[in-house]
C-alpha positions as CSV (number, residue, x, y, z in Angstrom):
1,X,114.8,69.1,89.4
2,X,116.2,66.0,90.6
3,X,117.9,65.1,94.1
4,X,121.3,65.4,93.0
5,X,120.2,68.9,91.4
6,X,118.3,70.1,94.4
7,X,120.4,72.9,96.9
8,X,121.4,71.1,100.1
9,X,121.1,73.0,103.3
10,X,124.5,72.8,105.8
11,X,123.4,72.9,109.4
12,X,126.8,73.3,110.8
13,X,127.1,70.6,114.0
14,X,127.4,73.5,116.8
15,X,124.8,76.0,117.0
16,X,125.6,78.8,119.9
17,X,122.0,80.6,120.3
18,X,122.0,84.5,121.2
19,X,122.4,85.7,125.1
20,X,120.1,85.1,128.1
21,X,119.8,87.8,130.4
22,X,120.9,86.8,133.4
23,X,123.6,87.1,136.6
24,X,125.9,85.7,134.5
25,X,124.7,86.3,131.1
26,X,124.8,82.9,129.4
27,X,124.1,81.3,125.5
28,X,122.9,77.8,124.6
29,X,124.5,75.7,123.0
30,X,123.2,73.1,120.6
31,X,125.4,70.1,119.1
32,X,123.1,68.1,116.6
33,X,120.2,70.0,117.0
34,X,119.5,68.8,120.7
35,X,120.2,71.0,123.7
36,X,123.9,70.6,124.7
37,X,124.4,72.9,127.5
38,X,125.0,76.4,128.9
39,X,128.1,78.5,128.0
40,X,129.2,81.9,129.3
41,X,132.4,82.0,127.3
42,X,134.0,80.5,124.4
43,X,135.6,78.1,126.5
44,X,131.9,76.6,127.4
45,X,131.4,75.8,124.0
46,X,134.7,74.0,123.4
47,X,134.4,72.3,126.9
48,X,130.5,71.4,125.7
49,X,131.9,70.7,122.2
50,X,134.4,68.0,123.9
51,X,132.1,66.5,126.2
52,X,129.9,65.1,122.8
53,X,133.1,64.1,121.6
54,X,134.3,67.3,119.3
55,X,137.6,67.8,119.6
56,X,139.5,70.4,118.0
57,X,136.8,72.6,117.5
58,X,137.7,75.7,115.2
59,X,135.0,78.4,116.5
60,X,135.7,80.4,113.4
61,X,134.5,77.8,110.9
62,X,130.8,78.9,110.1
63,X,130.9,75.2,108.6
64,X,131.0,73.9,111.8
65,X,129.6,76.5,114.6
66,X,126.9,78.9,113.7
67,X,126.8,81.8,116.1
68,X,123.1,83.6,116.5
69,X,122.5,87.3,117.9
70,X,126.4,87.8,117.3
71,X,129.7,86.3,117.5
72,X,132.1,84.5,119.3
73,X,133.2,87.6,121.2
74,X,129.1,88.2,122.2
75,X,128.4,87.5,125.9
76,X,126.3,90.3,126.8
77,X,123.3,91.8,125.4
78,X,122.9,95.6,124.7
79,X,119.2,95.1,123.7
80,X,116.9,96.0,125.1
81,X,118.8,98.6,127.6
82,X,119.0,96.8,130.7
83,X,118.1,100.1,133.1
84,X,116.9,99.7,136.9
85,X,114.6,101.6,137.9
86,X,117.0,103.3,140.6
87,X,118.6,104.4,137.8
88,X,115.6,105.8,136.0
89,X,114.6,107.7,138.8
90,X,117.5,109.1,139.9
91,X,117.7,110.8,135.9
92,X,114.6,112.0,136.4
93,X,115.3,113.4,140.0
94,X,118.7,115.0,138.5
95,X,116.3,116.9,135.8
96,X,113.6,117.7,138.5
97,X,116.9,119.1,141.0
98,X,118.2,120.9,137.8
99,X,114.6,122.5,136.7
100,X,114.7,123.8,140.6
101,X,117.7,125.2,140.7
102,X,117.7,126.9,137.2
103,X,119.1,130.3,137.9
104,X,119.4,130.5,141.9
105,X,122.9,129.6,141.7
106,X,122.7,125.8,142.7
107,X,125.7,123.5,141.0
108,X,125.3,119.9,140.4
């Protein structure tokens, strides 16, 4: 197979990496393959986009951004659960309460 034959691989310029878990949630951004910045919204990326010199950035173009662990819509992260462990506790103090009460009349 020669060069001209061979399948080239497109690495679109803007590459918005899946969600960090944090207070905001946030995603990276890579422009060139090099670390570009933080976004927590699609106006990040276009502001990040513009500061490189990208103007005029269509975000739906997967020939120019490539969004990973979702889309452009994507700022939070459902996986894994994030549960506290108030919250735990207090579902297993509502079963406990519940497993008490069973048939002496008590109503949650």
């Amino acid at each position: 197979m020669t060069e001209s034959q061979a399948p080239r691989i497109h690495r679109p310029p803007i590459v918005v990496l899946g969600v960090q878990q944090n207070d905001p949630p946030y995603r990276l951004v890579e422009i060139a393959g090099e670390l570009a910045g933080k976004a927590h919204s699609v106006l990040d990326v276009i502001e990040i986009a513009r500061e490189v010199g990208l103007d005029d950035v269509d975000l739906d173009d997967p020939d120019v951004v490539r969004w990973v662990g979702g889309d452009k819509f994507t700022w939070t992260s459902f996986w894994p659960p994030h549960r506290s462990h108030r919250s735990h506790r207090s579902h297993h103090e509502h079963r406990a309460k519940r497993a008490r009460g069973a048939g002496s009349g008590d109503v949650d």
